[in-house]
N, C-alpha and C positions, 0 to 999 in steps of 0.2 A: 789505860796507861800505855804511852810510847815509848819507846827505850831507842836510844842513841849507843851503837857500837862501832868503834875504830880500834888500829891496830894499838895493840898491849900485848906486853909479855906476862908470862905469868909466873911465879915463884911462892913456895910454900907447899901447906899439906891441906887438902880438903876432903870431906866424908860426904858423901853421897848420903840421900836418907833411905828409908826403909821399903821396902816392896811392895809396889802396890797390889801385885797378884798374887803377894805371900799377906797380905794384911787383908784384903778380901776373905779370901777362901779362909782366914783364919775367925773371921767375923762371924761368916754365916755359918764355920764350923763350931763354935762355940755356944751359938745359937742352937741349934739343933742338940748339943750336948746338955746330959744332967750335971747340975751343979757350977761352978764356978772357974770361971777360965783364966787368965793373966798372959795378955799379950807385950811383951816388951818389944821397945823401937819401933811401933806402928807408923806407918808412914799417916799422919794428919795433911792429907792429899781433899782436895773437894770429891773426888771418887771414893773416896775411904768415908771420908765423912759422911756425905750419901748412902752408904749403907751402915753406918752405924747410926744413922737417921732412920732407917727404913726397921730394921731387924728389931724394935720394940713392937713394932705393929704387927710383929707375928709371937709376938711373947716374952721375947728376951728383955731383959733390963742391963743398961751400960753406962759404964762411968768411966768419961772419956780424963778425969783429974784435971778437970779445968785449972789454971793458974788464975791469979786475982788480975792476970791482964787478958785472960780468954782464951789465952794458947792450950795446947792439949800436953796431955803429961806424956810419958817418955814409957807409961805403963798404962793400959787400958784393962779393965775389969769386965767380962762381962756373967754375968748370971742368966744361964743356959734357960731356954725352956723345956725343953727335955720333952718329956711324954703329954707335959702343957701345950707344946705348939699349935699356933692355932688358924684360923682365917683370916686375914690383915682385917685389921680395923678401920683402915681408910686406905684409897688410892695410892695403889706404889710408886711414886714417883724417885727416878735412880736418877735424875740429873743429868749428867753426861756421861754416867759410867756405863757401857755396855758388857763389861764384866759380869755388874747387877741383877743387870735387865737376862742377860745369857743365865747366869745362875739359880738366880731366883724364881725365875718364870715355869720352869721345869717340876721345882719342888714345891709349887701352890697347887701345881696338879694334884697331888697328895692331898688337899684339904675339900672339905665336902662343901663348897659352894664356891660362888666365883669372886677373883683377885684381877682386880686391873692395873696395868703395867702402862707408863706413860715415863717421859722423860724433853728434857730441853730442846730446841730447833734440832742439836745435832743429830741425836735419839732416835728422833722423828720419820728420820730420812733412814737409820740402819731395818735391813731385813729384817723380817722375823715369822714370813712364811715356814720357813726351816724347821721353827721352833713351833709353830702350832701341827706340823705334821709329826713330829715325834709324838707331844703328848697326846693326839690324837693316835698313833699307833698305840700305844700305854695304854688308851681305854678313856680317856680324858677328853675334855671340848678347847677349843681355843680359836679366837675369833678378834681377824683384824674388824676394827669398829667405821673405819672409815672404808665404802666402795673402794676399789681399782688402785688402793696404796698397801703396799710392802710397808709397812712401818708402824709404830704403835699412834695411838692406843690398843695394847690387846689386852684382851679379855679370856683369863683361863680359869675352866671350871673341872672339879674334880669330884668325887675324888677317883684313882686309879683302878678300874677292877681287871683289866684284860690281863692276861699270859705276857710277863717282861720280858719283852724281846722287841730290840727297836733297830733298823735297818737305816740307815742316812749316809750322804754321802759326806760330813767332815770337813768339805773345802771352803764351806761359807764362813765358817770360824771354828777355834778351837773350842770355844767359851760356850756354846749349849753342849756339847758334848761333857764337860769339865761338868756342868749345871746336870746333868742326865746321871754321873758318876756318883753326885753330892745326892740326887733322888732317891740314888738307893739304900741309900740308910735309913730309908723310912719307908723300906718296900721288906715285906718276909718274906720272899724268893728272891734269889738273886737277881740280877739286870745285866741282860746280852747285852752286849751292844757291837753290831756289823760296823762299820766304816769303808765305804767304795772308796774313797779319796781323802785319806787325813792329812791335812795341815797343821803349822804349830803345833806339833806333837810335843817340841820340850812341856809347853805347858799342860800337855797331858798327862808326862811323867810326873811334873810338879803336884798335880790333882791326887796321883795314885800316892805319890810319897804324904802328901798329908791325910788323906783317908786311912792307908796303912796306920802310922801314928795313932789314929784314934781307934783303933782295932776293928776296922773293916778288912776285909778280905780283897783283894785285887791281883785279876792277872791278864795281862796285856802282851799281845803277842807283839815281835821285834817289828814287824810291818806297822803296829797298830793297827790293822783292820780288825783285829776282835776284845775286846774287851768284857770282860766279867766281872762283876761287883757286888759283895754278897757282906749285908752291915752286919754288924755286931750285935752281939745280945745287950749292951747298953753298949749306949754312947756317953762317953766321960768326961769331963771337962780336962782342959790344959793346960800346963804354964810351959810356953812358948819363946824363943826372939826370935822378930823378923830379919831377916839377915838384909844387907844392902841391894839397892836398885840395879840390877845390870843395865836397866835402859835407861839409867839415870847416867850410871856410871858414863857412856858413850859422849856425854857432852864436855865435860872435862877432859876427857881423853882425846875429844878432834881438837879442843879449841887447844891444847896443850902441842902437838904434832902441827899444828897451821902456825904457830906463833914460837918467839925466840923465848923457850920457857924452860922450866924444871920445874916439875909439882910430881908428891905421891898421893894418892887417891888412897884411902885408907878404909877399913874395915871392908875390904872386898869379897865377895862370897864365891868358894870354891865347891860348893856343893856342887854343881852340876844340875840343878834344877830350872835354871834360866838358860837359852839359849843362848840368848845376848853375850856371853863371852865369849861367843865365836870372833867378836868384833874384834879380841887381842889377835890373834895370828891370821886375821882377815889384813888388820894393818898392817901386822910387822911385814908380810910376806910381798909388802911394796916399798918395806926400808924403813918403816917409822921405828924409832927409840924408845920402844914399849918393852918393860922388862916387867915380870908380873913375877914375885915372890909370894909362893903361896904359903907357907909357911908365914910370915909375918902378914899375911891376909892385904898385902898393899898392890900397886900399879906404880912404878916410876916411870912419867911421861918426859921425854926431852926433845924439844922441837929445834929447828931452825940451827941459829946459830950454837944456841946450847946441845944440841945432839953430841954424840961422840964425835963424831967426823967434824964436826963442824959447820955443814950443808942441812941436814936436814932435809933433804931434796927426799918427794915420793913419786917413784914410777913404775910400772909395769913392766919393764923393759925387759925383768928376768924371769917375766910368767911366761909359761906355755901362750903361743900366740903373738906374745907382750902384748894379752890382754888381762886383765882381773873380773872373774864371771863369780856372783855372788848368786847363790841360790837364796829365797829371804823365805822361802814358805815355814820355814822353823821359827822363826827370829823378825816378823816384816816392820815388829814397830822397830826396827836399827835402819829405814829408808831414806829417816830426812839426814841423818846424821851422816850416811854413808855417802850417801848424792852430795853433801858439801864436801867432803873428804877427800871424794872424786875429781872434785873440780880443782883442786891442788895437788892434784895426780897427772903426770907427765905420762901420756899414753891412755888409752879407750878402758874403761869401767863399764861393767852390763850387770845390773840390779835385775835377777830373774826370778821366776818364780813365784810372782809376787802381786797375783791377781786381787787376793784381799789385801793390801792395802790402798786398794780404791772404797772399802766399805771401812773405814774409820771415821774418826773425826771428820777429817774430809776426803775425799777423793786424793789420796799423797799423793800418786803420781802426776798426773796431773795439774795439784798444784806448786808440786816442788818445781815440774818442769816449765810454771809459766813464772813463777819469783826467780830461778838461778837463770833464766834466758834474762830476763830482765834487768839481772844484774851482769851478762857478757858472757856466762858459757852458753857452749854449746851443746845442747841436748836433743833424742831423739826418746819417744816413748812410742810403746804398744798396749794393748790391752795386759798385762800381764809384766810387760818389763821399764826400764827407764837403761840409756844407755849415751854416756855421757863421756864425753871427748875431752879429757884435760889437760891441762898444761902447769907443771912447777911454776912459784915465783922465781927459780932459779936453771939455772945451767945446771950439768955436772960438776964445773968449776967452782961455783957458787955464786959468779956474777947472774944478772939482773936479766929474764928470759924475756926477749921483746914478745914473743906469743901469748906471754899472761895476758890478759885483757877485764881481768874480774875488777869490778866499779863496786864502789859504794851507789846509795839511791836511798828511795821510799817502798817498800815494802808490806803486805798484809799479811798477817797470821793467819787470817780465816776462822780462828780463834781455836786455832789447833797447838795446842802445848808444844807436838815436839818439832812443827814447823817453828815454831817461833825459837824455840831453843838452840835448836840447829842455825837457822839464821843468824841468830846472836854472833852463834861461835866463826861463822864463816867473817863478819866483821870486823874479828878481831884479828886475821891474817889479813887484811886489804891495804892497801899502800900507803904508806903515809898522807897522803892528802886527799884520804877516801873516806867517808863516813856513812855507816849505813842505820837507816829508822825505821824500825820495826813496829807496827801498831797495833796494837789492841794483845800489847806482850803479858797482860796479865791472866792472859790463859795457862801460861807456865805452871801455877798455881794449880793445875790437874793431879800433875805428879810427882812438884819438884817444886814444892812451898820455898817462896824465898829463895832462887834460883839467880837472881839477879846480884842480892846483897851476901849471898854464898862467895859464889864468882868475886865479885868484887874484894872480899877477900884475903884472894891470891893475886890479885891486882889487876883485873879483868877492865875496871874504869866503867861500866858501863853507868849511862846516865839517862833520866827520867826528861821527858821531854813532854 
């Protein structure tokens, strides 16, 4: 599917859907528990899907409450396998969730024979050397299938007998370590675990806050370099909601700040467990009309003309430097959203930190800097950062800044969800006689079902092509 975006304003209220990293980990925690769970707001994500695809072939039973048109209910059921957990009964294929593949490949070590791990082109291509040296520290086998490739097919056999204490360094992803934390509930010693180099640490808090919930034991030093996880005498089942997407949340909120709008973004989550709401006083602190009421759980976004001032103008000009330096190693999937954000940013943006997200979907930086060169900014990248030279569609004044230069064109997703999303929204600030086509946007569909027909909405217009 192609999708066709030009400038729209936007007005009304839209809800974000449910968390893909809160509906995982709540999957396979459920899974692992005895008895009977109830997930409400599940995000019905193809990543979610994918492992509520997967986690019967290790015991569990799940009733996703199909509707009579196929859609998934608003509550998911699952029946734990508890002390039944077993050896997969066919090949685990995660699809394109590397959530899955991180999480689950850890805790098959636990099972006394071997579990193969496979997943879509993208899959194919993420490390997982990483992940066969841990469960090899644990006492376990794991084994890429293919000579001279970092990538799955892997093959882990278990089950665990060594001394739990595992040593790694944390910067290749958050997600085996989070998969290492979940092992231990099915380990009767607790599980050290060192970290030379943590990354994504929010989602490591995320990890402990739902383990704690089901009455594990966890304590994580302020660095994260050490962590301990010691399970419970049973594991229980749950009745749960998943709270809203933060990295969903970022797409309404640029395409709201780039265009002449007012919308509030509703049921916002104030836990602290996502990083991603750094994204709010990342943008305010270059003038965007972000007012976040945490109490009524909302976001009111006011772009452009509808801002308070009137202007809507976003620039750097009042940061140290008058530059805006974004550390992403907490928070990297907010890259592509932030890199369009930038580019309607009057003054220099530096996306640092930010070496895994070259190990996503696709290589972000990379391809964020060859689609937004393509469409007239100006970008620079390194191994690790993206640093992007912007310019307002406006003056101070609020007339018309002859420096913009950002085009509509033809564009690829690469079939990366939140390139394509980000995309979208950059679209919908472009000039009137600009239009931009996004191909292959049914990737959206990762984490953000229905992303297009959401949007449109609140008057977004976007159209099938």
């Amino acid at each position: 599917m192609d999708v066709i975006a030009k400038r729209h304003g936007l007005s009304g209220h839209i809800r974000v859907p449910g968390s893909k990293s809160h509906t995982i980990r709540a999957l396979i925690l459920a899974t692992l528990a005895e008895g009977r769970s109830y997930i409400h707001n599940p995000l019905p994500s193809a990543d979610c899907l994918s492992t509520a695809a997967v986690v019967p072939l290790i015991g569990a039973d799940i009733d996703l409450d199909l509707s009579t048109e196929g859609a998934c209910g608003s509550t998911w059921v699952v029946n734990g396998a508890g002390k039944n957990l077993h050896l997969p009964t066919d090949v685990i294929n995660v699809g394109n969730s590397g959530s899955l593949l991180y999480f689950l490949s850890p805790i098959a070590a636990t099972f006394d024979g071997w579990s193969i791990f496979t997943g879509d082109e993208s899959i194919r291509k993420r490390p997982v050397a990483h992940v066969a040296d841990v469960i090899a520290q644990m006492g376990g086998e794991a084994c890429i299938s293919q000579p001279n490739v970092n990538g799955c097919p892997l093959i882990v056999r278990g089950p665990i007998t060594k001394a739990n204490k595992v040593v790694t360094s944390g910067s290749i992803s958050s997600q085996y370590i989070s998969g290492l934390m979940m092992t231990a509930l099915r380990l009767s010693a607790p599980l050290e675990i060192e970290l030379t180099d943590p990354k994504e640490t929010p989602y490591l808090t995320m990890t402990q806050k739902w383990l704690e919930s089901v009455g594990a034991k966890v304590s994580m030093t302020e660095d994260f370099k050490h962590i301990s996880v010691t399970a419970p005498k049973e594991l229980k089942a749950f009745d749960k909601t998943i709270p809203s997407d933060w990295e969903a949340v970022a797409f309404p909120l640029i395409a709201g700040i780039l265009t002449d709008s007012e919308i509030v973004i509703d049921n916002i989550d104030g836990g602290g467990t996502q990083g991603d709401d750094a994204i709010v006083s990342i943008l305010q602190s270059i003038g965007a009309d972000v007012e976040w009421n945490r109490q009524n759980e909302t976001i009111t976004v006011r772009g452009g003309k509808k801002s308070k001032d009137g202007i809507g103008r976003l620039t750097t000009e009042h940061l140290p430097k008058k530059e805006l330096h974004v550390a992403l190693s907490s928070f990297p999937d907010a890259i592509c959203a932030l890199a369009v954000a930038a580019c309607f940013t009057e003054g220099t943006t530096v996306l640092e930190d930010a070496a895994v997200c070259r190990r996503k979907e696709t290589d972000r930086i990379e391809v964020m800097k060859e689609v937004l060169t393509l469409l007239g900014a100006d970008i620079e990248i390194g191994d690790d950062f993206m640093v992007i030279h912007g310019h307002s569609p406006v003056l101070a004044d609020g007339t018309a800044n002859p420096a913009f230069t950002l085009r509509g064109g033809l564009v690829e997703s690469y079939g990366d969800h939140r390139v394509a999303m980000s995309l979208a929204c950059l679209g919908l600030g472009l000039p009137d006689d600009q239009r931009l086509k996004i191909c292959n946007a049914e990737c959206c569909n990762v984490s953000f079902p229905h992303f297009f027909e959401v949007m449109n909405e609140i008057g977004a217009g976007f159209q099938e092509s």
